[in-house]
C-alpha positions in Angstrom: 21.1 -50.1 69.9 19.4 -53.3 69.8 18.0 -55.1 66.3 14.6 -55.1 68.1 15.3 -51.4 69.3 16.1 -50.3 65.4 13.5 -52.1 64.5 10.7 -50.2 66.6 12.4 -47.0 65.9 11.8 -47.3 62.3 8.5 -48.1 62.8 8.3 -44.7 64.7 9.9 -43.1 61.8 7.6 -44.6 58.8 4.6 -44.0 60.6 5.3 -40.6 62.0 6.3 -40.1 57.9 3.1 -41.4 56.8 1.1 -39.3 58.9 2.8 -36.0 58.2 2.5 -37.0 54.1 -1.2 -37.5 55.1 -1.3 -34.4 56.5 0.8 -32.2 54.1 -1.1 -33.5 51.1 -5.2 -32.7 52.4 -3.2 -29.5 53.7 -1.9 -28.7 50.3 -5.3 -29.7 48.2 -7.2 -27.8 50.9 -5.0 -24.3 50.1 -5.2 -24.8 45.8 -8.9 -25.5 46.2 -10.1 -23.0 48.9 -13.5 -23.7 50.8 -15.8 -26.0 49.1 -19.0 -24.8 48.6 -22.4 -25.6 49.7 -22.8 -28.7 47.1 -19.7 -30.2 47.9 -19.9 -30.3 51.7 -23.7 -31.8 51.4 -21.8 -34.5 49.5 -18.8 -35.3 51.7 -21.3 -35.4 54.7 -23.5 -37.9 52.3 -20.8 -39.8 51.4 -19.8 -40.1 55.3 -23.4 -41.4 55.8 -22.9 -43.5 52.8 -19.7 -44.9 54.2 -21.4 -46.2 57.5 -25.0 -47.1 55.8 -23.8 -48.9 53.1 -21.7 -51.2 55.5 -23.8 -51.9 58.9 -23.6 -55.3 59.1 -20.6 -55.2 58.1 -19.9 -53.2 61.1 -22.0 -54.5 63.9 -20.4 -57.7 63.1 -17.0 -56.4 63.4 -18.3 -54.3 67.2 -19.6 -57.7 68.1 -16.5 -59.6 67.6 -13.9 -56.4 69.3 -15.9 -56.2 72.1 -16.6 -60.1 72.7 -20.6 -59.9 73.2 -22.4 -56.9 72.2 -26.4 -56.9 70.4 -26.9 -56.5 67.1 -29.6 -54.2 68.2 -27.5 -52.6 70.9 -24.5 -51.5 67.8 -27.2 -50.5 65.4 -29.2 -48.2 67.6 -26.0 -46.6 69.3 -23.8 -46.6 66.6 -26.0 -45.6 62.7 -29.6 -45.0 64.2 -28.7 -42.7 66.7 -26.5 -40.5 64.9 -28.7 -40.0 62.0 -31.1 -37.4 63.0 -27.7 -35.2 64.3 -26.3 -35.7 60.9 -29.9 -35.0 58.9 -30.1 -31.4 61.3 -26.8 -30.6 60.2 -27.5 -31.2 56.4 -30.2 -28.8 56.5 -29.0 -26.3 58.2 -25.2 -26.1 56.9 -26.4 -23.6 53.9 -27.6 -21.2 56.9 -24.5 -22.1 58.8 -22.4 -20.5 56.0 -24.0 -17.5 55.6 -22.1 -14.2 56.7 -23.2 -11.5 59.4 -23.6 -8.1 58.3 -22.5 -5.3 60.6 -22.3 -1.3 60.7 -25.5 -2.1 58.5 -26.5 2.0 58.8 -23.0 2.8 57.5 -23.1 0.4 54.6 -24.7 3.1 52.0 -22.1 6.0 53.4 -18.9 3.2 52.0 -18.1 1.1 55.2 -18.7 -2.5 55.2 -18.3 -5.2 57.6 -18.8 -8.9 57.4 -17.8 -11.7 59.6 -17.5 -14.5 57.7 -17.5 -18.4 59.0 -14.9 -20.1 57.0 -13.4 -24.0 57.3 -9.8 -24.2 59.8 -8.3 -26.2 57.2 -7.6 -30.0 58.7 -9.1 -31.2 61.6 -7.8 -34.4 63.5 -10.4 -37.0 64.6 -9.0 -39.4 67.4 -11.6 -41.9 68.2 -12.4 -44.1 71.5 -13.6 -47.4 72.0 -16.7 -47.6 73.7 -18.6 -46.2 70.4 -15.9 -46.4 67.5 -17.8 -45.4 65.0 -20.5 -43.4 66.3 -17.9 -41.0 68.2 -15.8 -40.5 64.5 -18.6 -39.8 62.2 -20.1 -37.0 64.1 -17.4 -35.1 64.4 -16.3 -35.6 61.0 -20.2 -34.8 59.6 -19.0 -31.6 61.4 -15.9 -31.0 59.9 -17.2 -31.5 56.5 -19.6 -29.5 57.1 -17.7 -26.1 58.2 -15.8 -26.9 54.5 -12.5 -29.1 56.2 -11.0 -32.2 55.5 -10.4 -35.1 58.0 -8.0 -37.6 59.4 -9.1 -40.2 61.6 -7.2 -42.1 63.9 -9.4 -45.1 64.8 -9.2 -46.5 68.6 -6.7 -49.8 68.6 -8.7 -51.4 71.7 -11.4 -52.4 68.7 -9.3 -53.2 66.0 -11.6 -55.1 63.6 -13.6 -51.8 63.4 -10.9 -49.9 63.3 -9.4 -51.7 60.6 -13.0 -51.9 58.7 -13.5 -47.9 58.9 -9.8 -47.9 56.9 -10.8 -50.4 54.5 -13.6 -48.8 53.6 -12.8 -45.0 53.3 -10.9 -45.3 50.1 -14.2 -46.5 48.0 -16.2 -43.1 49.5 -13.2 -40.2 49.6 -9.9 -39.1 48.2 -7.3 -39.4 50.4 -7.0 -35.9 50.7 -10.6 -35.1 52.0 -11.0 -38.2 54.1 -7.9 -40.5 55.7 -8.4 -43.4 58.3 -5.2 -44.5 60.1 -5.1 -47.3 62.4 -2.6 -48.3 64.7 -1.5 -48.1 68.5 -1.1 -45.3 71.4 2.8 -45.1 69.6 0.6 -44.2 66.3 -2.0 -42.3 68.7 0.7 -40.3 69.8 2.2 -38.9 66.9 -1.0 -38.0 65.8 -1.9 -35.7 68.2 1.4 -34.1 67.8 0.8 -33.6 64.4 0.1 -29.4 63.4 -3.8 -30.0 62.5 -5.9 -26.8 62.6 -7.5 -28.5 64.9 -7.8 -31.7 67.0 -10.8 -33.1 68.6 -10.5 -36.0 71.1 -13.0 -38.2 72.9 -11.6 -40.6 75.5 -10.3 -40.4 79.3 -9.5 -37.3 81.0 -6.0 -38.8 81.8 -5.5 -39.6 78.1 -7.2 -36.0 76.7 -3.8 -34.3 79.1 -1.8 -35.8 77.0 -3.6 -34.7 73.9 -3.9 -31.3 75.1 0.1 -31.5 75.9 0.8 -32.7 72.8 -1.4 -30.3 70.8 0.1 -27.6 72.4 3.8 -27.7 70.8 2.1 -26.5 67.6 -0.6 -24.4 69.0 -3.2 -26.6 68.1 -6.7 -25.7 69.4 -8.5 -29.0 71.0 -12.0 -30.0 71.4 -11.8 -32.6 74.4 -14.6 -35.1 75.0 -14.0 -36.7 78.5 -15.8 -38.6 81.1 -16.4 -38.5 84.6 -18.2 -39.6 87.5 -21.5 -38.5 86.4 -23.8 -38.1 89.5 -27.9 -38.6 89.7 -30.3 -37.2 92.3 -33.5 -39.0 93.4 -35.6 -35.8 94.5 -36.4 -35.0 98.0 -40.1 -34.7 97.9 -41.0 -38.2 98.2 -45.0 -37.0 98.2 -44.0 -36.7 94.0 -41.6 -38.8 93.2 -42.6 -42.5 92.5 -39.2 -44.5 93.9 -39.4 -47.8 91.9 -39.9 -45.9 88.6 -36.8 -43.7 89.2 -35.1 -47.0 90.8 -36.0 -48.8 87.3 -35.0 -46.3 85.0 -31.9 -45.4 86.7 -30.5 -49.2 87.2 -31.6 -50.0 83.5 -29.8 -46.6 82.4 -26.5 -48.1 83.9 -26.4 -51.4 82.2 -26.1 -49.2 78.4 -23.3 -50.7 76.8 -22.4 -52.9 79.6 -22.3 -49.6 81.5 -19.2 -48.1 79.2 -20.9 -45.0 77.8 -19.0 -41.7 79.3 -22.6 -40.1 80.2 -23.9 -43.4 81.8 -25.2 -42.5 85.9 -22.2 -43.4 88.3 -23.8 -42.9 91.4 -27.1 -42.4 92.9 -27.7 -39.8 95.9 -31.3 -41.3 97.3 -32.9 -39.4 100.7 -32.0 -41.8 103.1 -35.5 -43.0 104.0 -35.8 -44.5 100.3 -32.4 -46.1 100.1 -34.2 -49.5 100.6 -36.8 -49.6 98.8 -34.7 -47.9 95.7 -32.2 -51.0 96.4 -34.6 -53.5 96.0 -36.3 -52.4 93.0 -33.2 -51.4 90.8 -31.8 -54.8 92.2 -35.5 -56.2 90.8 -35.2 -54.4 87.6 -31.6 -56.1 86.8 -32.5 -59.2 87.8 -35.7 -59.0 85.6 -33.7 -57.6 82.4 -30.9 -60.2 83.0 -32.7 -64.0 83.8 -28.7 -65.2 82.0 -26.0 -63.4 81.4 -23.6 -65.8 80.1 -25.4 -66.9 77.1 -27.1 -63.8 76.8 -25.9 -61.7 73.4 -28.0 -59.1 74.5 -25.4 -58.3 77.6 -22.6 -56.5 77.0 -18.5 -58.1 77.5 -16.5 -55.4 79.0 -14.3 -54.6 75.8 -10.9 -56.2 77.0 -9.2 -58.3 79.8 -7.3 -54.8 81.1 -10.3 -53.1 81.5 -12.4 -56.2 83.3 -9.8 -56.3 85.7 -9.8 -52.5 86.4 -13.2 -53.0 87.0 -12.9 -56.0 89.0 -10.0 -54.0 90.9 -12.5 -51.2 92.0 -14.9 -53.5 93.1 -12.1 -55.4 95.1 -10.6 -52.3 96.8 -14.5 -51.0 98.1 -15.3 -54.3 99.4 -11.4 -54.8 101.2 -12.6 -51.2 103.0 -16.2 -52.3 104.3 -18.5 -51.6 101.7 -21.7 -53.7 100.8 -20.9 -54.9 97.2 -24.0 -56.7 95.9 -23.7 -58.9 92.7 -27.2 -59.5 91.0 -25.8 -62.4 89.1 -28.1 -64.9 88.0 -28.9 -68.3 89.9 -25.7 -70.9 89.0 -24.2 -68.7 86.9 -20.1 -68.1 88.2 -19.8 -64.6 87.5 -17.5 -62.3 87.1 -16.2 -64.4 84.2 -13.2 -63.6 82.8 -13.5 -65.9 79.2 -16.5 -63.8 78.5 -15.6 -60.6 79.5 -18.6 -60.6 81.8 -19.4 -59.0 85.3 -22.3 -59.4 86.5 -24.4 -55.8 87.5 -23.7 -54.9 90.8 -24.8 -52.2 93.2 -22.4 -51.1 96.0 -23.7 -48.7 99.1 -21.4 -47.7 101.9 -18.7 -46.2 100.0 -16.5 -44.0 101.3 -14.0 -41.4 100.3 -10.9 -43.7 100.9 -12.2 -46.4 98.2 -11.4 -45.8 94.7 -14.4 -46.4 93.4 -15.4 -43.0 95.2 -13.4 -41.1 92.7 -12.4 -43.2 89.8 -15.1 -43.3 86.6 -16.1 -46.8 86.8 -16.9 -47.3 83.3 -18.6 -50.7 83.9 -21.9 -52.3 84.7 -21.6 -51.4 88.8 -23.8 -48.4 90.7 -22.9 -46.8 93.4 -25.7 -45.3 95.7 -25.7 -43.2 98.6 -28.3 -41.6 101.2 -28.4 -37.7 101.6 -30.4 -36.1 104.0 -31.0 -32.7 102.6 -30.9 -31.2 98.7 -28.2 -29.2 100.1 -26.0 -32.1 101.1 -26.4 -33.9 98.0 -25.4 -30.8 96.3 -22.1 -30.2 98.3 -21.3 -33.5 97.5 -21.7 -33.6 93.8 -20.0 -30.2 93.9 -17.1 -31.7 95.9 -16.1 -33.5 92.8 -14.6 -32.3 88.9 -17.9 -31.3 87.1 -19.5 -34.4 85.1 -20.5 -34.7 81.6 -23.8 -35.2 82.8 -26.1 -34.2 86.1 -29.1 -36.5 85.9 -32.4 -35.5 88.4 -35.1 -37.8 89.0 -38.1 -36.0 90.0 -40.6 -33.2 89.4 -39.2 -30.0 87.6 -40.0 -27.4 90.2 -38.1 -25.0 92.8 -35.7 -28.1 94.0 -35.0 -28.6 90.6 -34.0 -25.3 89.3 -32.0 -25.0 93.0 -29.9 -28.3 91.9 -29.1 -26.8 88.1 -28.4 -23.5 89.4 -25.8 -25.0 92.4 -23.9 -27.5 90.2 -21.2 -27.9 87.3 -22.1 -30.2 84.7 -21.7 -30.5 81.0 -25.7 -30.9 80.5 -28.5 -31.7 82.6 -31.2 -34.5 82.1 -34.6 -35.0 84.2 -36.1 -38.3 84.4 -34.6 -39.9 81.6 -31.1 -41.4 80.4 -29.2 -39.2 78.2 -32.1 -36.6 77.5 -29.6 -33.7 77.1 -28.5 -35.4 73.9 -32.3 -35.6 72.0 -32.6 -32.5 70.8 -30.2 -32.7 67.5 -29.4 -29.0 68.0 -28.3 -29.1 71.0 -24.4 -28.8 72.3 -23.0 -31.6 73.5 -19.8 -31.1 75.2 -18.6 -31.5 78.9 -17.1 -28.8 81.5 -13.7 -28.3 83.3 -12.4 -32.2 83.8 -15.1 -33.3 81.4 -14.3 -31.7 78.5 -13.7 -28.4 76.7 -15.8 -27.1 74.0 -18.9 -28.8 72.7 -20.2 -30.1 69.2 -23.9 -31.5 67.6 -25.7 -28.7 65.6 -23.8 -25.4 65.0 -21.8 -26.2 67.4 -20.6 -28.5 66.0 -19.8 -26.1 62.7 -18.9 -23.5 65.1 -16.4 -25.6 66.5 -14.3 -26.0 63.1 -14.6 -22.8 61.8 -12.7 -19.2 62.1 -15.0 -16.5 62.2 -13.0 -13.9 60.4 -14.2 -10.3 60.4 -13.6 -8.4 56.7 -14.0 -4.8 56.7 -13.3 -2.4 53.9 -13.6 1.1 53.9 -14.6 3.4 50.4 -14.6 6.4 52.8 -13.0 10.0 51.9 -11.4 10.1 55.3 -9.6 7.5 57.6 -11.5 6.8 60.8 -8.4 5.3 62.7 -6.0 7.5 61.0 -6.8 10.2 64.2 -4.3 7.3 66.4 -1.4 8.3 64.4 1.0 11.4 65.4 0.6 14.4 65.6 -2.4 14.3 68.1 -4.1 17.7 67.5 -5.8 19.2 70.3 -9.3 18.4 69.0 -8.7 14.5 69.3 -7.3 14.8 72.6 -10.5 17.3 73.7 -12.7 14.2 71.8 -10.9 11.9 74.5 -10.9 13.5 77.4 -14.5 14.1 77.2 -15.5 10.7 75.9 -13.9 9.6 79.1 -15.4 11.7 81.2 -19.0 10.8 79.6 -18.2 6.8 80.4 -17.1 7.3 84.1 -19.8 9.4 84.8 -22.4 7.1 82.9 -20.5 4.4 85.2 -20.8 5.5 88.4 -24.5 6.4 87.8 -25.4 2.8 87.1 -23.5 1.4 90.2 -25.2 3.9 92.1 -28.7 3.1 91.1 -27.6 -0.8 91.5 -26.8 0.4 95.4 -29.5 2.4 95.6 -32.2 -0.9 94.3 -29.9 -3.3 96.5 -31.2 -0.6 99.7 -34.6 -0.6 98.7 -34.8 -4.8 98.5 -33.2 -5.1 102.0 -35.7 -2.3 103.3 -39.2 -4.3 102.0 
């Protein structure tokens, strides 16, 4: 073996070390102290708040300087002003949150009680992406600390400055044992989801989240998987109620979030083919009219790095070498794309076809596809030809078409008329669906997805009601079951009848 070769492998070794004495030491304060109580989750999830309050400029500066360009503005509402009405709903409610169910409540005063009772999983992994560092950390660690567990984060490597920010700062809020940051690269990222957490929640790629899952799974580790996808928007049929250049505007200004690297951002746009035109021309008008530079402009987004410029470049390249109309609405003397700044001018591609990449690939950039339909149902089948998105968006009126498109597709939410409108409502899950994702936090979900809701049940009766399983099996018990069965099939076979017997009488009017 090589110097350089020992080298790397005892990197391997002190980092895989670290980690697992990281680990064994919140596990081991975690078993001696037992689940906090109310006060001192409230103050782990104010410290949290602390942690990122405390410290914004400190860092928008460093999300402006990982990702090349990106708005002061942009950062602050994305990253601390957005997740601060999720965080405030969880506050208030954790204190409900906690509280056990009571069952067999009529059998409590004759000596049997039973309780299911939501208590913390132990340790939960955090493993952060990019696009939102710190945004897409916090939240689910609010969570965590709010079902009663500690955390370890590992912080994406793509934005190191942040990442390196986060672990400088943790230290002055937490113990190492409630809250640990750990930096480093996918060698670091990989030993950390193979690490025994009671649980690991990850938001990045699908490709990435297999290996997550694969990882988790040698130790059994449940997973909460935040993925992407291609996520698809419908401009409604009934062109007598849906005002074209509106949708056109909203959709077009909706892609350009985050230079258009936001896993719920629209990805393509299915238009009746009579409006394809005229919703052309006015997204086309609405970039050019939020963009007059890009360039110089602070307020547009850098892709985040030179590997994922060219990916996006790449897409672009391969739908354009296969016939497809690739517009760039790139400002007057301005040479973009532009690979010092990170830049790519928005672009809107039509006549894509299921040979291109860009047909199937997430394009996690500032590019929209559109396509015509000529029926609900053919927009449908083709969104439903697809892995289920994160997000189905609908731009029209909310009325029989509408609840047709919900009812007839996959999706991890649904939003009318408006970017990201599943994720206002702070108690509502968020969480995608098959390829997208599994599981779902925000709200109790969020607490429900770090908790073990463990049933206790204890019995001050004179007489065992489970001890009749045991041998001998007198021959009351076994008259008890063979009527009891007899009761349910009977009971069974009159509901499917009358099911038939409704079924005839539809089909008859």
């Amino acid at each position: 073996m090589s110097t350089q070769e020992l080298a790397a492998d005892g990197a391997a070794w002190d980092h895989r070390a670290e980690l697992e004495t990281l680990l064994q030491h919140q596990r081991a304060a975690f078993v001696a102290q037992g689940p906090p109580d109310l006060d001192v989750r409230l103050n782990r999830i104010d410290r949290l708040s602390a942690l990122v309050l405390d410290n914004t400029d400190a860092f928008v500066t460093a999300m402006d300087a990982d990702f090349g360009t990106r708005s002061r503005a942009a950062s602050l509402f994305t990253e601390v002003v957005g997740i601060i009405p999720v965080i405030e709903h969880t506050r208030r409610h954790v204190a409900q949150w906690m509280k056990s169910t009571k069952l067999l409540r009529a059998a409590r005063a004759l000596g049997l009680r039973a309780d299911v009772q939501p208590t913390p999983l132990g340790v939960v992994g955090v493993i952060g992406p990019w696009n939102f560092p710190l945004n897409l950390v916090v939240l689910p660690a609010a969570a965590a600390f709010a079902a009663g567990n500690r955390v370890m984060i590992k912080m994406s490597e793509i934005t190191p400055r942040t990442a390196e920010l986060m672990k400088d700062l943790a230290p002055k809020y937490f113990d190492s044992t409630e809250l640990a940051v750990v930096t480093g690269g996918p060698e670091v990222a990989a030993t950390f989801s193979a690490l025994p957490f009671d649980h690991l929640f990850f938001t990045g790629s699908p490709e990435v989240g297999k290996l997550v899952q694969q990882a988790a799974a040698q130790n059994l580790v449940p997973v909460t998987l935040e993925l992407g996808g291609k996520n698809p928007v419908v401009v409604a049929p009934d062109q007598g109620h849906v005002d074209i250049t509106r949708a056109a505007a909203r959709i077009a200004a909706a892609r350009m979030v985050n230079g258009g690297q936001v896993c719920v951002c629209p990805d393509y746009v299915l238009v009746p083919d009579g409006a394809v035109e005229v919703f052309i021309d006015q997204a086309r008008r609405t970039l050019e009219g939020m963009f007059p530079s890009i360039l110089d402009n602070d307020d547009y987004c850098s892709c985040v790095n030179e590997p994922n410029f060219d990916r996006v470049l790449a897409l672009l390249d391969d739908a354009r070498a296969k016939g497809a109309d690739v517009v760039s609405v790139a400002p007057a003397g301005e040479p973009l794309p532009d690979r010092a700044t990170r830049k790519i001018a928005p672009t809107i591609v039509r006549g894509v076809t299921g040979d291109m990449r860009i047909a199937h690939e997430e394009i996690f950039g500032p590019v929209l596809v559109v396509l015509g339909y000529s029926n609900l149902d053919d927009a449908i089948a083709c969104i439903n030809e697809r892995p289920a998105p994160l997000v189905a968006y609908w731009y029209g009126p909310g009325n029989d078409d509408f609840r047709n498109f919900v009812q007839r597709t996959r999706s991890g939410g649904v939003a009318r008329n408006d970017f990201a409108a599943q994720m206002i409502p702070s108690a509502a899950p968020f969480g995608g669906v098959g390829r997208s994702g599994m599981g779902a936090y925000h709200g109790k979900a969020g607490f429900d997805a770090f908790s073990h809701y463990r049933t206790v049940v204890g019995s001050d009766l004179p007489f065992s009601i489970t001890g009749s399983a045991s041998p001998p099996f007198r021959t009351p018990m076994k008259l008890y079951a063979d009527a009891t069965l007899r009761l349910a099939r009977n009971r069974t076979h009159r509901r499917i009848e009358r099911s038939r017997s409704a079924r005839i009488a539809g089909v008859q009017q």
